[in-house]
Backbone of each chain as ProteinMPNN parsed JSONL, in Angstrom:
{"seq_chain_A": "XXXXXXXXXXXXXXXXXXXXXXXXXXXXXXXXXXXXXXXXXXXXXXXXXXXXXXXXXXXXXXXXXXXXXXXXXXXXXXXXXXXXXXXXXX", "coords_chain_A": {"N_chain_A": [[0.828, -1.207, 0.0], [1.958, 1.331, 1.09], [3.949, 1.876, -1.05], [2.396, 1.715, -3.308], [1.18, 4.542, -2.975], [3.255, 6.074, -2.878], [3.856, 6.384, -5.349], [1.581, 7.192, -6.469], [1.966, 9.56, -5.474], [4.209, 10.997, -6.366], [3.533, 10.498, -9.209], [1.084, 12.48, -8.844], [2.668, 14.746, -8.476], [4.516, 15.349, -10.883], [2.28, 16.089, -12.648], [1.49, 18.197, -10.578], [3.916, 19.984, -11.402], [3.452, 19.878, -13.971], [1.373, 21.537, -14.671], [1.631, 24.21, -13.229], [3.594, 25.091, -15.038], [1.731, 25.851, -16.992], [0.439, 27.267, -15.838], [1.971, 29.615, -15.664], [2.959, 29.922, -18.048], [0.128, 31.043, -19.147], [-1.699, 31.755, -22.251], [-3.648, 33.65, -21.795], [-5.359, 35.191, -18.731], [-7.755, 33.177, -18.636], [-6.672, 30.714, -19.186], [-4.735, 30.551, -17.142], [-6.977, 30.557, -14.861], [-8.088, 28.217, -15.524], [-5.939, 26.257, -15.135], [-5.486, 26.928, -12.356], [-7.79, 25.569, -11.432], [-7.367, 22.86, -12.34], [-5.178, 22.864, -10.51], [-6.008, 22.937, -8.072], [-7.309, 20.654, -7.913], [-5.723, 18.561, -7.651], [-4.336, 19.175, -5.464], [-6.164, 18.144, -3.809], [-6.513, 16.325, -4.476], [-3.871, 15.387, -3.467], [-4.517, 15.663, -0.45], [-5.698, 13.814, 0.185], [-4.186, 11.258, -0.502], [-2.969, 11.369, 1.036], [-4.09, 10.722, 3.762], [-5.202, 8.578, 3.146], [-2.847, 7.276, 3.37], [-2.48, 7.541, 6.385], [-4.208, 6.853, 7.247], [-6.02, 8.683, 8.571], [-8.293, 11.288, 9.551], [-7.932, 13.784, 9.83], [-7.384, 15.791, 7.631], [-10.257, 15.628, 5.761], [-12.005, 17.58, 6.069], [-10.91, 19.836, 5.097], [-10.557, 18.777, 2.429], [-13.621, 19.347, 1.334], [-13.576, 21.814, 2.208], [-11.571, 23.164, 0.846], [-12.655, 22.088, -2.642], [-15.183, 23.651, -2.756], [-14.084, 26.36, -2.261], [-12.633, 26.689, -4.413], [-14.196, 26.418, -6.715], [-15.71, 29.097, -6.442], [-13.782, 30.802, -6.43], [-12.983, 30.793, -9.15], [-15.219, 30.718, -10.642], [-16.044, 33.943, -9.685], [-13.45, 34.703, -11.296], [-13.706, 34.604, -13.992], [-16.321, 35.736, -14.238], [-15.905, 38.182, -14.265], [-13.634, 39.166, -15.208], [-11.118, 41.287, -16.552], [-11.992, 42.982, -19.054], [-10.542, 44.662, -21.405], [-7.875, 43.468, -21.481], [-6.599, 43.267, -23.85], [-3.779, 43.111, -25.031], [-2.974, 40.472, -24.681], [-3.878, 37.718, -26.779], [-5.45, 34.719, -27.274]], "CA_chain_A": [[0.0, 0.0, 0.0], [2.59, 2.584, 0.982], [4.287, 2.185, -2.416], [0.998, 1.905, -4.651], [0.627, 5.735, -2.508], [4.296, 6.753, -3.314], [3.695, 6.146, -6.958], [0.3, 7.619, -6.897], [2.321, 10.995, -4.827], [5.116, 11.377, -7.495], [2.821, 11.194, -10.739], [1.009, 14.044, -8.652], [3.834, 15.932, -8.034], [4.475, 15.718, -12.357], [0.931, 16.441, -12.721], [1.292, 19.407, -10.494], [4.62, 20.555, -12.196], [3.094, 20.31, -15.423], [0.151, 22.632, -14.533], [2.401, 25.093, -12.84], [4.214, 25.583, -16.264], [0.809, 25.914, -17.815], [0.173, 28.215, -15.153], [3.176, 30.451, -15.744], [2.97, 30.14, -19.628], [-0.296, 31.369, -19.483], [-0.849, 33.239, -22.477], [-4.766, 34.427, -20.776], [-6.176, 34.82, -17.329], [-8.421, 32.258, -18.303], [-6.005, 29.622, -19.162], [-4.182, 30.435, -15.895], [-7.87, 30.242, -14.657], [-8.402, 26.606, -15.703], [-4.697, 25.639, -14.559], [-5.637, 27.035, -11.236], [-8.646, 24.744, -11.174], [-6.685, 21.72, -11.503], [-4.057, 22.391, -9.312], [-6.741, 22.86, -6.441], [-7.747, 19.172, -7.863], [-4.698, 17.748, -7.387], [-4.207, 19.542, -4.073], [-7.56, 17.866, -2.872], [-5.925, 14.074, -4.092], [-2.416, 15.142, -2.626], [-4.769, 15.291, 0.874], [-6.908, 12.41, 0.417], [-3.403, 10.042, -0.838], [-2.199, 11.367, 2.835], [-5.328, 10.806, 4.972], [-5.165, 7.325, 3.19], [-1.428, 6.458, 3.812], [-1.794, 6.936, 7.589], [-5.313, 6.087, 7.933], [-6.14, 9.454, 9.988], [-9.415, 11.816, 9.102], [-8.188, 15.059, 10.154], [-7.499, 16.516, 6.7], [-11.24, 15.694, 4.959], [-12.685, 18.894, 6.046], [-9.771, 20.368, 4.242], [-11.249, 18.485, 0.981], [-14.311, 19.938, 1.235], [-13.219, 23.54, 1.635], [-11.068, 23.155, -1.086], [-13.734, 22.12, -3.226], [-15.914, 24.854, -2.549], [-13.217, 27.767, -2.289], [-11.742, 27.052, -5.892], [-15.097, 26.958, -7.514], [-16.067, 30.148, -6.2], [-12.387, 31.411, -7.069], [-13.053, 30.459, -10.647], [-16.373, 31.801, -11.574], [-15.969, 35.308, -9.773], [-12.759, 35.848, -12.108], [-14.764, 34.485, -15.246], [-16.981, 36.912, -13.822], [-14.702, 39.721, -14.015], [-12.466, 39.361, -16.049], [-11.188, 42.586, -16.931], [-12.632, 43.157, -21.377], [-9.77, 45.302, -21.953], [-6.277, 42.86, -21.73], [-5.872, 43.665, -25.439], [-2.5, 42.703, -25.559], [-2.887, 38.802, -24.49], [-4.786, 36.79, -27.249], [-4.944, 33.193, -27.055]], "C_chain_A": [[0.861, 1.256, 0.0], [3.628, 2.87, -0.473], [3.207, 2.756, -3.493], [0.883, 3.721, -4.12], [1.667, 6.766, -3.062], [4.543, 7.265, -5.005], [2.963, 7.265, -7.541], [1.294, 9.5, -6.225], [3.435, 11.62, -5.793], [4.763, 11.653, -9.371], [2.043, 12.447, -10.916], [1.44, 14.953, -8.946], [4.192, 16.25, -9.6], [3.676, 16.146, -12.819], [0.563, 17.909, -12.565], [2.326, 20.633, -11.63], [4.269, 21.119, -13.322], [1.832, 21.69, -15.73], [0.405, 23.921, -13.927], [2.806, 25.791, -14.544], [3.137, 25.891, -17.053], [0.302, 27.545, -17.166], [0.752, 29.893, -15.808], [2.917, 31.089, -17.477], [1.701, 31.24, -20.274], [-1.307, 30.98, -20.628], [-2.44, 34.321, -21.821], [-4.813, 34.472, -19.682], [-7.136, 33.583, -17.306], [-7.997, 31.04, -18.621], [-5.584, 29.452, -18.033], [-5.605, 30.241, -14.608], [-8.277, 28.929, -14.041], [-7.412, 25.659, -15.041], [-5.069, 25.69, -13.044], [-6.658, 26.054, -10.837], [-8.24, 23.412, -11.051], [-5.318, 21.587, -11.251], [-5.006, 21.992, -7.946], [-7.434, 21.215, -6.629], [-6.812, 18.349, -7.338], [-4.402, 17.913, -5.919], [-5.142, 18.282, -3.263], [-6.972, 16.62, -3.202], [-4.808, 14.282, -3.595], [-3.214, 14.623, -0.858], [-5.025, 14.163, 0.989], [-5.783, 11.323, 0.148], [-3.185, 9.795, 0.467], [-2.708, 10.67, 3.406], [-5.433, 8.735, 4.401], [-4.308, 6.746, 3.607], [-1.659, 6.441, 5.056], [-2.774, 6.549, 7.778], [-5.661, 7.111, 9.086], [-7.491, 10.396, 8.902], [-9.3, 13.139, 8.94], [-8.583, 16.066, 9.099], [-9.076, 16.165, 5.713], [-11.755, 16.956, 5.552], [-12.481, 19.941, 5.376], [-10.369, 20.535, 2.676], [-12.325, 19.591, 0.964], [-14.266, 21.573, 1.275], [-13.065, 24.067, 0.124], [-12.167, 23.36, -2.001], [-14.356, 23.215, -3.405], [-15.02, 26.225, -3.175], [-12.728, 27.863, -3.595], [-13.051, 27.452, -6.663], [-15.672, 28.313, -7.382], [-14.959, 31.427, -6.487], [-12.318, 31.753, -9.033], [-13.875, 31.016, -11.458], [-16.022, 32.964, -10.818], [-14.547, 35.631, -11.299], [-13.015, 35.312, -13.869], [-15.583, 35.741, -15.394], [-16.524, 38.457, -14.599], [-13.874, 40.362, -14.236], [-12.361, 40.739, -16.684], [-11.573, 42.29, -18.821], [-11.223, 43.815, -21.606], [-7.958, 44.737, -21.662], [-6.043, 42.382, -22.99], [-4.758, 42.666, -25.795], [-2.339, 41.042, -25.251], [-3.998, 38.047, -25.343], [-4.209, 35.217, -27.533], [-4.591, 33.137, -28.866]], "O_chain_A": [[0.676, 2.146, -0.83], [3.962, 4.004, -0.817], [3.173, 3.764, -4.198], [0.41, 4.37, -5.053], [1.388, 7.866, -3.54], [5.173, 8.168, -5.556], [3.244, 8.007, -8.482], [0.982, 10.525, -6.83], [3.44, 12.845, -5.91], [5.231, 12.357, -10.265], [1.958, 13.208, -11.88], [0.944, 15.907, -9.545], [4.21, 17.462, -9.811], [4.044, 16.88, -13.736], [-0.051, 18.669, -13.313], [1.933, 21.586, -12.303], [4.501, 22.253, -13.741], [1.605, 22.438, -16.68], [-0.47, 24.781, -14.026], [2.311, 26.809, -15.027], [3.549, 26.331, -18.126], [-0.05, 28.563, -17.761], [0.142, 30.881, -16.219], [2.761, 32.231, -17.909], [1.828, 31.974, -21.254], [-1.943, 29.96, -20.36], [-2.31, 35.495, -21.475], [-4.134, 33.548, -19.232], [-7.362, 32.987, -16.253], [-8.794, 30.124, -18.418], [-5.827, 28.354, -17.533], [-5.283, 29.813, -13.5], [-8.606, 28.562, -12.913], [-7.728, 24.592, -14.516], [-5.003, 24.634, -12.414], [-6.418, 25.585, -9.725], [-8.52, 22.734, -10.062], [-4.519, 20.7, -11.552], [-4.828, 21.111, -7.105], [-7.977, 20.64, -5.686], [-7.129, 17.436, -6.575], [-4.235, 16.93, -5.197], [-4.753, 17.658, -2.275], [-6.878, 15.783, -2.304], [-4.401, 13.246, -3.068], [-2.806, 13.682, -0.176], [-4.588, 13.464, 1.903], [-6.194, 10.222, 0.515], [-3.157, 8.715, 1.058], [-2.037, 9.718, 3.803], [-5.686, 7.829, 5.196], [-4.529, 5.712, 4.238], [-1.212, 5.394, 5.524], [-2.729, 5.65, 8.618], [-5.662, 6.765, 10.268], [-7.587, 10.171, 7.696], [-10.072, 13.801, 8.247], [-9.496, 16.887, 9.188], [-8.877, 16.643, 4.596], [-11.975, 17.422, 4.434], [-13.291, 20.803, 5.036], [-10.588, 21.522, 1.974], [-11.982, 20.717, 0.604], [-14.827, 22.352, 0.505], [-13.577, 24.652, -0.83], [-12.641, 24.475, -2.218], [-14.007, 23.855, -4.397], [-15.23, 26.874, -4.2], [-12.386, 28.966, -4.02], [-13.137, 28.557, -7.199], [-16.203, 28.702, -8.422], [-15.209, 32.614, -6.692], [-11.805, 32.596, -9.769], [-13.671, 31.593, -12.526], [-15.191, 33.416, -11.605], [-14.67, 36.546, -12.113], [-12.37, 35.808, -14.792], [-15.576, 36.548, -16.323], [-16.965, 39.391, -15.269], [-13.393, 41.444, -13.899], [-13.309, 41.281, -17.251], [-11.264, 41.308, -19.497], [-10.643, 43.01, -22.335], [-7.006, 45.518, -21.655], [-5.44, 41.344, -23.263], [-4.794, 41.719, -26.581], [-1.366, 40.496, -25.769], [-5.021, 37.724, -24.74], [-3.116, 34.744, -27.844], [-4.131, 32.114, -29.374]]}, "seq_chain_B": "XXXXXXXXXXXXXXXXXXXXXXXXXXXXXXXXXXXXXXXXXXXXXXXXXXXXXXXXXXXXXXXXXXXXXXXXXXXXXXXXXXXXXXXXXXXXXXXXXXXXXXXXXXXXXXXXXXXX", "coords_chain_B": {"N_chain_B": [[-11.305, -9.755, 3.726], [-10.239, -7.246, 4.253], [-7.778, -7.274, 3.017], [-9.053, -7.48, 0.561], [-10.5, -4.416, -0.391], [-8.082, -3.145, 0.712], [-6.762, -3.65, -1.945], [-8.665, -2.996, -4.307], [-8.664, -0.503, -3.315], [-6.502, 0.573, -3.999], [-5.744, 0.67, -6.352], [-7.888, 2.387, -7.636], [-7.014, 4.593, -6.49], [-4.474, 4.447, -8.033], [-5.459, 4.512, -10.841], [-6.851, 6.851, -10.177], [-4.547, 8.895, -9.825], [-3.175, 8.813, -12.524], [-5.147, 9.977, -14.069], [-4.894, 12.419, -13.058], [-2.403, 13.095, -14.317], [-2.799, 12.501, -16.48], [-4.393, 14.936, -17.255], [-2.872, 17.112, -16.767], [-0.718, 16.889, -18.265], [-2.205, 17.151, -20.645], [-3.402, 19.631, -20.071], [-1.181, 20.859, -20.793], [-0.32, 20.409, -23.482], [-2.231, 20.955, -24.832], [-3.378, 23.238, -27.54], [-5.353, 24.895, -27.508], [-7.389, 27.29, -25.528], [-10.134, 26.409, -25.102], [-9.713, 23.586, -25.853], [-7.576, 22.834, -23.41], [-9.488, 23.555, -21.497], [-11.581, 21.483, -21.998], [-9.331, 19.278, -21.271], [-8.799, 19.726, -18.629], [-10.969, 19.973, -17.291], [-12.928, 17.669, -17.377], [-11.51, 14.707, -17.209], [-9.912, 15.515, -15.185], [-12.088, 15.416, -13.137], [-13.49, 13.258, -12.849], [-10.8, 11.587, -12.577], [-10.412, 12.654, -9.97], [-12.419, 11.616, -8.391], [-12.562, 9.577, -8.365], [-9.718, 8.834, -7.053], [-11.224, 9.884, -4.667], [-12.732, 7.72, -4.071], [-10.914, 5.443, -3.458], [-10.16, 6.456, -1.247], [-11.787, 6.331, 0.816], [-12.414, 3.64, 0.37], [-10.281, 2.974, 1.792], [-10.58, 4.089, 4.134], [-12.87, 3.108, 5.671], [-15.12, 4.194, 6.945], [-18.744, 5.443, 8.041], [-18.276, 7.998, 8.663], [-16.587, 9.404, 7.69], [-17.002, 8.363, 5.08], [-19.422, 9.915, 4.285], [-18.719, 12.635, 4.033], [-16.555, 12.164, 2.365], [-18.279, 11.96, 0.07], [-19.697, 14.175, 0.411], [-17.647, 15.973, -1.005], [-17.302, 14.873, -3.487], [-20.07, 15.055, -5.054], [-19.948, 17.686, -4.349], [-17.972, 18.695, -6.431], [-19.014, 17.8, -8.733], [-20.761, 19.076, -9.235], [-19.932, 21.773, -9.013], [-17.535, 21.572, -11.221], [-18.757, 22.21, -14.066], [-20.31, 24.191, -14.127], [-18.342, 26.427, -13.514], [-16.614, 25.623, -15.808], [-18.241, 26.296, -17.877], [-18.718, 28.883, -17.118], [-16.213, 30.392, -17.553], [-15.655, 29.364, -20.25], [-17.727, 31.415, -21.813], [-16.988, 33.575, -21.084], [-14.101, 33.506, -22.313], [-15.358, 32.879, -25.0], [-16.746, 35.449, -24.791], [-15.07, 37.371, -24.951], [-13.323, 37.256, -26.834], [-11.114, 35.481, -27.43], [-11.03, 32.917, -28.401], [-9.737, 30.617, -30.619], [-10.745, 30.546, -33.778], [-10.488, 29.313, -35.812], [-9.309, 26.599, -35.005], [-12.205, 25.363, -34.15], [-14.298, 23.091, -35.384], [-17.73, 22.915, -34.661], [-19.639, 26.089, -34.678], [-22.026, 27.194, -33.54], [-22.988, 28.947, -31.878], [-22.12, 31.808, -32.219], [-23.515, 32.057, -35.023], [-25.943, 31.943, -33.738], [-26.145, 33.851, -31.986], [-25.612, 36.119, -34.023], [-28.404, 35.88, -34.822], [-29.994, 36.977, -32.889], [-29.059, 39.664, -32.541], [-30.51, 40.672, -34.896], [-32.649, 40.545, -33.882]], "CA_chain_B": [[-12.162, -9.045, 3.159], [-10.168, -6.261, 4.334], [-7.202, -6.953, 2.172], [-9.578, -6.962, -0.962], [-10.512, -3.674, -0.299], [-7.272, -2.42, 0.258], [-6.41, -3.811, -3.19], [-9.073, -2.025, -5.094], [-8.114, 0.907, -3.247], [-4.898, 1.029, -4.742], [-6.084, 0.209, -8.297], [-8.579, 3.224, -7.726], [-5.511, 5.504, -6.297], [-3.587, 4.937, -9.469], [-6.324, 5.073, -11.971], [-6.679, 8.61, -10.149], [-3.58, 9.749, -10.145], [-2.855, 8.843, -13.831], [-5.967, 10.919, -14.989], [-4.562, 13.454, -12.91], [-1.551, 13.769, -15.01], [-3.131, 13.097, -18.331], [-4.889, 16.08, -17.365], [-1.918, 18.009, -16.431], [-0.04, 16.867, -20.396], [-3.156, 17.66, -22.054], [-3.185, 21.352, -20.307], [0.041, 21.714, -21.841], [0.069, 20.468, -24.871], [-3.214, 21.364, -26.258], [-2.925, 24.305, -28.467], [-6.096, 26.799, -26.846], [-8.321, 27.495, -23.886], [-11.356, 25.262, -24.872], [-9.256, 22.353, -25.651], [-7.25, 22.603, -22.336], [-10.586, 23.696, -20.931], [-11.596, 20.128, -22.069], [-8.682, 18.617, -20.778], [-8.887, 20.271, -17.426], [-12.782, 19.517, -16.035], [-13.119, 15.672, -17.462], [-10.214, 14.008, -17.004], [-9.782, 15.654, -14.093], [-12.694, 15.179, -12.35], [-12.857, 11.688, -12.98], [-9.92, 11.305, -11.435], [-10.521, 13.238, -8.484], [-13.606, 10.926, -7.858], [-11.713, 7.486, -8.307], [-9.192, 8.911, -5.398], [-11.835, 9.9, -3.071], [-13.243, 5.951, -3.816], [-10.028, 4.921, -3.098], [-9.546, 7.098, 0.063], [-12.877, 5.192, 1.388], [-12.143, 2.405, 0.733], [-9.355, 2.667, 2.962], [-10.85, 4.278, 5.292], [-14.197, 2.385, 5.627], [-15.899, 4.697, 8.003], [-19.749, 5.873, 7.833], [-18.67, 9.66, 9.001], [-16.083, 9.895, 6.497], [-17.67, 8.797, 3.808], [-20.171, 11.011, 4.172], [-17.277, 13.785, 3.785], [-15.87, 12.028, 0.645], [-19.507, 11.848, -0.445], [-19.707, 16.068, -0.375], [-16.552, 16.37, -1.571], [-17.445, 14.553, -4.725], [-20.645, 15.698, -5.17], [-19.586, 19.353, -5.056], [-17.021, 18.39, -7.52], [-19.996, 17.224, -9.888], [-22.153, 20.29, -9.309], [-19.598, 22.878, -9.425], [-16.508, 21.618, -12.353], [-19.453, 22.164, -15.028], [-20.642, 25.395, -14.046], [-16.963, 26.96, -13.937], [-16.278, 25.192, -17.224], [-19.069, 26.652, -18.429], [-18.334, 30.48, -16.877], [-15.09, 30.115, -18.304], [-15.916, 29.522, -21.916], [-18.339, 31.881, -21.755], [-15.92, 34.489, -20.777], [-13.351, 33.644, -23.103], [-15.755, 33.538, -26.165], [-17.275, 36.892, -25.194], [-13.81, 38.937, -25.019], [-12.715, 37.178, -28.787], [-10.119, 35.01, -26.876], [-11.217, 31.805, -28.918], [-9.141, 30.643, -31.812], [-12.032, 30.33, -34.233], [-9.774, 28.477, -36.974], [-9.769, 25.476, -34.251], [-13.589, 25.487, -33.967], [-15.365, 22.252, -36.15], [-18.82, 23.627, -35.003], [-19.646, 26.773, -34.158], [-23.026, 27.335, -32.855], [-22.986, 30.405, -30.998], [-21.774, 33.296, -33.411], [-25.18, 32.308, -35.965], [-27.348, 32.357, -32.472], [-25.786, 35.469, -31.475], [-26.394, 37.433, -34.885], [-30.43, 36.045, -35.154], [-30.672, 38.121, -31.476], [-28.929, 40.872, -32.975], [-31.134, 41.321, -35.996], [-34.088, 40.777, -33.675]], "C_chain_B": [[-11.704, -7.057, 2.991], [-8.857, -6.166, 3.286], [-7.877, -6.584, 0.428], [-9.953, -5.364, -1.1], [-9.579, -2.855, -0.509], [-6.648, -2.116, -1.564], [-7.144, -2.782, -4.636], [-9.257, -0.428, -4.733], [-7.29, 1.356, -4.12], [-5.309, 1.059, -5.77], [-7.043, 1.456, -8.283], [-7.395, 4.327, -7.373], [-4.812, 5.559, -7.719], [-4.016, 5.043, -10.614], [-6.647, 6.754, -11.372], [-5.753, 9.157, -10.379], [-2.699, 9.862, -11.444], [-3.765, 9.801, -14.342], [-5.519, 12.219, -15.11], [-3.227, 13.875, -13.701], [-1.53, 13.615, -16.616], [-3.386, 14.23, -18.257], [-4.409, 16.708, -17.69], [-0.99, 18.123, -18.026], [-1.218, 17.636, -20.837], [-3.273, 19.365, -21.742], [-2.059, 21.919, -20.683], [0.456, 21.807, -23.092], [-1.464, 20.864, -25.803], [-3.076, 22.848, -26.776], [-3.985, 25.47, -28.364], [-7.265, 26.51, -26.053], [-9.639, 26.413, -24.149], [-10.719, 24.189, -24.968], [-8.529, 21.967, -24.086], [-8.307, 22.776, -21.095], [-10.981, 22.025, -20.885], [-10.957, 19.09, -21.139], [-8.371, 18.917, -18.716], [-10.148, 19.98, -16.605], [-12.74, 18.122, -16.25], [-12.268, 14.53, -17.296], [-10.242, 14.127, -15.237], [-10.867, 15.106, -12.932], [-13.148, 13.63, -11.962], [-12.17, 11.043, -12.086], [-10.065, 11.452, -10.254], [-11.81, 12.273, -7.651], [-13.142, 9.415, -7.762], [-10.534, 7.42, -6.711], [-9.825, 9.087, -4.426], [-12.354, 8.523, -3.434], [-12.111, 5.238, -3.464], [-9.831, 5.415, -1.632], [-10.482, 6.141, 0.643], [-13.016, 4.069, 1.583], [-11.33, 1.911, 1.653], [-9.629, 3.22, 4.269], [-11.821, 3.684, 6.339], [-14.817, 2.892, 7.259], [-16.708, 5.435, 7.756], [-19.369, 7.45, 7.784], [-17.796, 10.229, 7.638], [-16.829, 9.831, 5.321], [-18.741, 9.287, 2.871], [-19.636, 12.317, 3.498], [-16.65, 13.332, 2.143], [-16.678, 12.31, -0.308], [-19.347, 13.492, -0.888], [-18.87, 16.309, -1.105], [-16.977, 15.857, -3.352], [-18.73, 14.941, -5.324], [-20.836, 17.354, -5.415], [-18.576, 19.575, -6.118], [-17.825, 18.289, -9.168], [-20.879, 18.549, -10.133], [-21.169, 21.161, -9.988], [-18.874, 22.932, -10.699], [-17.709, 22.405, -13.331], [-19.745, 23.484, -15.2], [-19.192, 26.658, -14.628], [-16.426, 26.808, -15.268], [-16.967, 26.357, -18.112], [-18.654, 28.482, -18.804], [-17.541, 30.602, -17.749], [-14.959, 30.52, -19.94], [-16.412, 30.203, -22.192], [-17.6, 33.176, -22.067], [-15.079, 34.964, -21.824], [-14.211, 33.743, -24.831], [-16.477, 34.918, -25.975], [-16.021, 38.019, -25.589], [-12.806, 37.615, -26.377], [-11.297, 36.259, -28.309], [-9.947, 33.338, -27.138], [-10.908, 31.478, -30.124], [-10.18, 30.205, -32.617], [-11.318, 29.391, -35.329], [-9.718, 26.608, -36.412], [-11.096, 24.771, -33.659], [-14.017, 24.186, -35.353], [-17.041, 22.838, -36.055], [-18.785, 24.961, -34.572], [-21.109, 27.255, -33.984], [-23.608, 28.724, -32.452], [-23.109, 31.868, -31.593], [-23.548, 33.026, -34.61], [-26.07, 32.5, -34.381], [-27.676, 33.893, -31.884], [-26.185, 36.234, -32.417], [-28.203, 36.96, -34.763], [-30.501, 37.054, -33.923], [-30.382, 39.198, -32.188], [-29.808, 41.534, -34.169], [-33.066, 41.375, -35.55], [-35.122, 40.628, -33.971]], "O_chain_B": [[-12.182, -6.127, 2.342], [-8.755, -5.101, 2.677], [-7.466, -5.855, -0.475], [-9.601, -4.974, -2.214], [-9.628, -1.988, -1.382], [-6.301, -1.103, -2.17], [-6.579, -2.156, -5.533], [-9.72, 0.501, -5.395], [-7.365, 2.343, -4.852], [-4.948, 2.152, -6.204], [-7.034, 1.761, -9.475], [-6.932, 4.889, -8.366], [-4.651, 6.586, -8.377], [-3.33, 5.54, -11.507], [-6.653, 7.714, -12.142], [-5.848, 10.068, -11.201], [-1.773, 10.663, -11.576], [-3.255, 10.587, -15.141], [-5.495, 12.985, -16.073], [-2.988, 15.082, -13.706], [-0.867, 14.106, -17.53], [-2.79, 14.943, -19.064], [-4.749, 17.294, -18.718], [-0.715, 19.133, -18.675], [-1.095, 18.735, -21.378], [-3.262, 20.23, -22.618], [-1.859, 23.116, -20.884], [1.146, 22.624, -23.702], [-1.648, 20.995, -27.013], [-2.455, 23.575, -26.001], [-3.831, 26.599, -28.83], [-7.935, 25.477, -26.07], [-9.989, 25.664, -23.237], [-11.049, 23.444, -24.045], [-8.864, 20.904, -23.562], [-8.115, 22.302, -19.975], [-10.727, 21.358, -19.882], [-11.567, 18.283, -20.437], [-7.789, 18.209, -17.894], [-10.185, 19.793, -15.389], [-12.512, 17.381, -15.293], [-12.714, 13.383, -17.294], [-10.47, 13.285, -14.368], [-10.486, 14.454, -11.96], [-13.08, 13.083, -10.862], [-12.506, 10.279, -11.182], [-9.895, 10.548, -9.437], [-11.999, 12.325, -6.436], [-13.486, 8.44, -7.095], [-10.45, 6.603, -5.794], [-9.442, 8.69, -3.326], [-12.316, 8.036, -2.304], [-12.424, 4.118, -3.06], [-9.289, 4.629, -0.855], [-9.994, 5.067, 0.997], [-13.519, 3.464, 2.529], [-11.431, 0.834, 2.241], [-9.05, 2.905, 5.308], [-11.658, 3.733, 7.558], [-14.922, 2.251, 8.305], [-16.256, 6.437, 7.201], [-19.993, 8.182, 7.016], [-18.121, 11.105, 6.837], [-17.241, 10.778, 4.651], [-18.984, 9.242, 1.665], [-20.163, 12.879, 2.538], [-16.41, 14.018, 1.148], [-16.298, 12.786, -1.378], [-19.03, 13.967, -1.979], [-19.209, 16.966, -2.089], [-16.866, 16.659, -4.278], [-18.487, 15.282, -6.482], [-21.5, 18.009, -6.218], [-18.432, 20.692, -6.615], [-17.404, 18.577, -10.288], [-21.525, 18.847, -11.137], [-21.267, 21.41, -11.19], [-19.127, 23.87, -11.455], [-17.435, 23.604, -13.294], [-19.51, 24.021, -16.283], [-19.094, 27.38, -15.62], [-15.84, 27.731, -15.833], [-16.375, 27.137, -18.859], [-18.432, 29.107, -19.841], [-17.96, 30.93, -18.859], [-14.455, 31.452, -20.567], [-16.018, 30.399, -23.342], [-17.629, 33.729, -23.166], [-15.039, 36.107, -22.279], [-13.793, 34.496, -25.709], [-16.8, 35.522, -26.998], [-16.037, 39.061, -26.244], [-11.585, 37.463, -26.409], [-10.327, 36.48, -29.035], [-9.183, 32.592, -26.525], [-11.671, 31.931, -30.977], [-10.715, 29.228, -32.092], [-12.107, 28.495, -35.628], [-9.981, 25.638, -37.123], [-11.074, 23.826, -32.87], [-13.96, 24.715, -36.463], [-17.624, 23.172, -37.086], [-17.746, 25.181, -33.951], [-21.165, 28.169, -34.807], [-24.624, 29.305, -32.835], [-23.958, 32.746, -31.438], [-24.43, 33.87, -34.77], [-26.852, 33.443, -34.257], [-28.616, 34.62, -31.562], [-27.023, 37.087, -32.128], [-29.081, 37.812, -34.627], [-31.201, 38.045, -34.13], [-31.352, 39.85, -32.576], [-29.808, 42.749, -34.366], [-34.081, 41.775, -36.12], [-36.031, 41.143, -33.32]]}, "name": "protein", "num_of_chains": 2, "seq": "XXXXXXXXXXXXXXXXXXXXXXXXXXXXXXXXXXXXXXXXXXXXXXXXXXXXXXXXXXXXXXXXXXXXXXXXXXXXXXXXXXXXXXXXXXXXXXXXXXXXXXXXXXXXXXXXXXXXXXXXXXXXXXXXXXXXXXXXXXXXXXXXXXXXXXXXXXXXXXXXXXXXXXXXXXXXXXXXXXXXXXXXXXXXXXXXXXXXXXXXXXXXXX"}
């Protein structure tokens, strides 16, 4: 089990990397948007690999924040997006 | 009974955490915001729902998996909506490569309103 978890915590960790650089790259707010959406996914299985490896509960309340707090992160700046960043077209 | 469990834990753990990094390729290599849009809600969420069945399984307790239960459930309600915002967004401010578009739907719906 604690391998099958180590496995599952290092393809994360490439997972996250790769969505970082997506992050970074851009070239909209709403690409960096979408990136931000699944990092906070990955975040929410980095907890839940944990909470499985030791077999402890504390962090599910965590999940559920998460959850919540990104989607509400996501549509306001859909929302809101400023109309006038001209100079960045996908 | 409890090692079978663990077992299709694990096999649910690494079918999640593979989706999670198709996801993560496909938001880099696809070539514009609805395709990585694509590759960012379904994949992903997917995934994210095979690890909380895996977390449960290992945890095998009524209160939790109540908790995994919301968690995935608000996962189902909200990805779609955001997806949705999202695209929305990016085709109103012209931020959609239209040359990568097979249908396009929207732009004829949009002029019939405009001509009223």
């Amino acid at each position: 089990m604690t391998i099958v978890i180590w496995v599952c915590a290092a393809m994360l960790a490439v997972a996250a990397a790769l969505v970082v650089t997506r992050m970074t790259l851009g070239p909209t707010m709403l690409n960096r948007v979408v990136a931000m959406d699944v990092l906070i996914a990955i975040v929410v299985a980095g907890l839940g690999l944990e909470a499985a490896l030791n077999q402890h509960t504390t962090t599910l309340p965590i999940l559920v924040v998460l959850s919540l707090v990104g989607f509400v992160g996501s549509v306001s700046v859909a929302r809101f997006a400023a109309r006038d960043d001209k100079g960045e077209r996908a | 009974m409890n090692t079978v469990a663990d077992v299709i834990s694990a096999a649910c753990l690494i079918a999640g955490s593979s989706l999670s990094l198709i996801a993560a390729i496909g938001l880099v290599r696809f070539p514009d915001l609805l395709a990585r849009m694509h590759a960012g809600t379904k994949p992903q969420v997917l995934g994210l729902l095979l690890i909380l069945v895996g977390v449960g399984l290992r945890l095998r307790d009524w209160t939790d998996l109540g908790m995994l239960l919301a968690v995935a459930l608000f996962q189902l309600l909200t990805a779609p909506v955001a997806a949705h915002m999202i695209g929305r967004a990016a085709y109103r401010h012209g931020t959609v490569r239209e040359d990568t578009l097979i249908v396009d739907e929207l732009t004829p719906a949009l002029d019939d309103v405009g001509k009223g």
